[in-house]
Structures are given as C-alpha cells and as structure tokens.
C-alpha positions as CSV (number, residue, x, y, z in Angstrom):
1,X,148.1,59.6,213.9
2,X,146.9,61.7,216.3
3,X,144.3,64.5,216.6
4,X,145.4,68.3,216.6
5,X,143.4,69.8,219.5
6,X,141.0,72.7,218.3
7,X,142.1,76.1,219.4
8,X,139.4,78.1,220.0
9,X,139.5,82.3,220.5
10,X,136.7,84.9,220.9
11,X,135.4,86.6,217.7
12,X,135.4,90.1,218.5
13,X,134.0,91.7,215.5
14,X,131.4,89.2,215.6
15,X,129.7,91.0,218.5
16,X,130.5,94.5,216.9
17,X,128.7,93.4,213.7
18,X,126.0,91.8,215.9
19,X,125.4,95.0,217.7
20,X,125.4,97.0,214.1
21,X,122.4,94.4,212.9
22,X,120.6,94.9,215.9
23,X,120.6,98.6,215.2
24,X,120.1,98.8,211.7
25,X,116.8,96.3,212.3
26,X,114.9,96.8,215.4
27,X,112.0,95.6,214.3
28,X,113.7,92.2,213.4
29,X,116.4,91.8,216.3
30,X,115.6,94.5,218.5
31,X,114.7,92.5,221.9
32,X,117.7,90.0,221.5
33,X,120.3,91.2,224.1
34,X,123.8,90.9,222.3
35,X,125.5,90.8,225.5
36,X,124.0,87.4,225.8
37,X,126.0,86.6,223.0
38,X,129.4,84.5,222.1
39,X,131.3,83.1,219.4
40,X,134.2,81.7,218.9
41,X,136.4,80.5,215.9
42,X,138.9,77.5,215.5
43,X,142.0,78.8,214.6
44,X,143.8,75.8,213.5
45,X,141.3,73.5,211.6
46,X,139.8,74.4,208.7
47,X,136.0,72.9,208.4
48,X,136.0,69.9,207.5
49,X,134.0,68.8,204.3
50,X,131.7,66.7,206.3
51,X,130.3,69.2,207.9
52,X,127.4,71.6,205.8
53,X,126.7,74.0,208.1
54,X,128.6,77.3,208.3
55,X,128.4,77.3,212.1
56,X,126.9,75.6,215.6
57,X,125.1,77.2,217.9
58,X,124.0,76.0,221.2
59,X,121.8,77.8,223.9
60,X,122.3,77.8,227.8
61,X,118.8,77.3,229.6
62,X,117.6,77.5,233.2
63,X,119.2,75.8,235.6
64,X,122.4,75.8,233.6
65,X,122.8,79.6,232.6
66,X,122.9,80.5,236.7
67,X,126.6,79.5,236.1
68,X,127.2,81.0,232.7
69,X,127.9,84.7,231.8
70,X,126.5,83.7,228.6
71,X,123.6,82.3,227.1
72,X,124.3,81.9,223.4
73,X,127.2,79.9,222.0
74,X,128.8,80.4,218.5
75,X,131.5,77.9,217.0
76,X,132.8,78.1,213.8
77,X,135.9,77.3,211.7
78,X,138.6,80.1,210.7
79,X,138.3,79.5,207.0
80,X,134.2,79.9,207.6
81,X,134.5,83.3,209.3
82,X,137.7,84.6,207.0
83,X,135.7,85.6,204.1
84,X,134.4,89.0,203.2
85,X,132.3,91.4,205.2
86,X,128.9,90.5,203.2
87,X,129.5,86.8,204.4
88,X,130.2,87.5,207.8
89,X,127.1,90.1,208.0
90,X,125.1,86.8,206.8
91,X,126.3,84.9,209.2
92,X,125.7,87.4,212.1
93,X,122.3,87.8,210.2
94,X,121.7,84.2,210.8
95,X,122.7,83.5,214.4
96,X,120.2,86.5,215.7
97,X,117.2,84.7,213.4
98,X,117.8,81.7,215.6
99,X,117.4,83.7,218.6
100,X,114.0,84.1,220.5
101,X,114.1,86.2,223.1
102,X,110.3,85.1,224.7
103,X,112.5,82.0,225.4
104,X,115.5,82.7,226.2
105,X,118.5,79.7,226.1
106,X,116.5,78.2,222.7
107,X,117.9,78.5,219.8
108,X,115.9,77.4,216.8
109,X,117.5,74.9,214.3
110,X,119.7,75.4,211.1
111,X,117.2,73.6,208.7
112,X,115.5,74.9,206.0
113,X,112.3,75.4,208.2
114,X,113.9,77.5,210.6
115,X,116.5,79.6,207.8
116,X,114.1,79.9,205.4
117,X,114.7,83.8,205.7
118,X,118.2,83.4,205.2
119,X,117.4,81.0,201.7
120,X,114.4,82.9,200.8
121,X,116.4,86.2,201.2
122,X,120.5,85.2,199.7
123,X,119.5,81.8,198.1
124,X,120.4,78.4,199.0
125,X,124.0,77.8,200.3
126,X,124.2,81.6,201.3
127,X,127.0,81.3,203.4
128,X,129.6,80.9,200.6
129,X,128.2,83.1,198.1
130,X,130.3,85.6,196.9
131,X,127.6,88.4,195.5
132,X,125.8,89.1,199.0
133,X,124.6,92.6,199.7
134,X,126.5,94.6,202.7
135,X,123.7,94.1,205.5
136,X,124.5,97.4,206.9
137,X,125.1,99.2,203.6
138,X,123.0,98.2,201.1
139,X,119.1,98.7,201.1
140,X,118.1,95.4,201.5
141,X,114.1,94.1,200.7
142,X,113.7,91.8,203.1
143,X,111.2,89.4,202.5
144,X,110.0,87.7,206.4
C-alpha cells in the first residue's frame, strides 16, 4: 500500500503564543528572537505511536541560514498540537528552552538532560497531561 504524503501548513498561533511567553518571561526567553522562529503541523497523519516526542525541532546554522528566512524549525502532528491551550503553552514553553541565542542555529536536545525544566516543572510525559497550568494565566513557580 502506498504512503500518504504528509501535508504540512504553518502554525500561526504557535508564534502568537510564542511571542506571549517571551513577554510574560524575559528573564527566561527574553533574547530569543521569535521571528527566527517556525512551526509547522501535519494535517493529515496523526503521530504515529512510535514516536515519544511531542515535536522535532531542527536548527539552521552558518553557512546554511544565508539562504533561510528562518533559523528554527518546528514539526509536529495535528493530533499533538489539537489539544487544549495549557498543552500548547507547554509546548511553546518547550521549543524556546531548547533555544540558545549565544549560539544561534543550535538547538539543544529533547532528553531528559536538556527538558529537565519542562519534567521538573509539569512532570514526566508533560505534553499529554491534562491538569497543566495556563502559562500566561496562572502564577506559575518556576523552578530553573
């Protein structure tokens, strides 16, 4: 049988909620440049259960981001990103932790290592819990 090519379109909210985070936490985010900044969802392929992570995320790096308008890449599934506004704050919340803006194109890894905010903050497999606070609503106490 054959494969059903992904279609991919841009997450606009994704960038809205980005720029939200960025405000409400300057201390945390503020030199990551949102404009920088893509993601994109697969609109006709759920995730498959192979996959753990929630999302990839690739950076572009010197020479290679000369030809890019971008220099952060998002990719998720449509079932990933259609959940509530908590998750998708979490998710947002993630990407811009794996950002470094002294080095710009690198994006640090989804491990434990480099999300231990993220687990030490929502608790393990954060992505599809249902009881996260609202990132730009709630007070939240961080612990970095």
């Amino acid at each position: 049988m054959a494969q059903i090519k992904a279609q991919w379109i841009e997450v606009e909210d994704f960038i809205e909620l980005a720029n939200k985070l960025v405000e409400k936490y300057p201390e945390k985010f503020g030199e990551v440049d949102i404009n920088q900044l893509v993601a994109y969802v697969c609109v006709n392929k759920d995730k498959p259960e192979s996959k753990c992570r929630p999302y990839d995320m690739t950076g572009s790096k010197e020479p290679e981001s000369f030809t890019n308008s971008k220099t952060y890449f998002v990719k998720m599934f449509n079932d990933i990103w259609d959940k509530t506004r908590q998750q998708k704050l979490a998710i947002v919340f993630s990407v811009l932790c794996r950002i470094e803006p002294s080095n710009p194109g690198k994006v640090k890894p989804f491990d434990y290592a480099d999300q231990d905010e993220m687990v030490t903050n929502f608790g393990a497999h954060w992505h599809n819990r249902g009881d996260l606070p609202d990132l730009l609503n709630d007070n939240v106490n961080f612990r970095f």
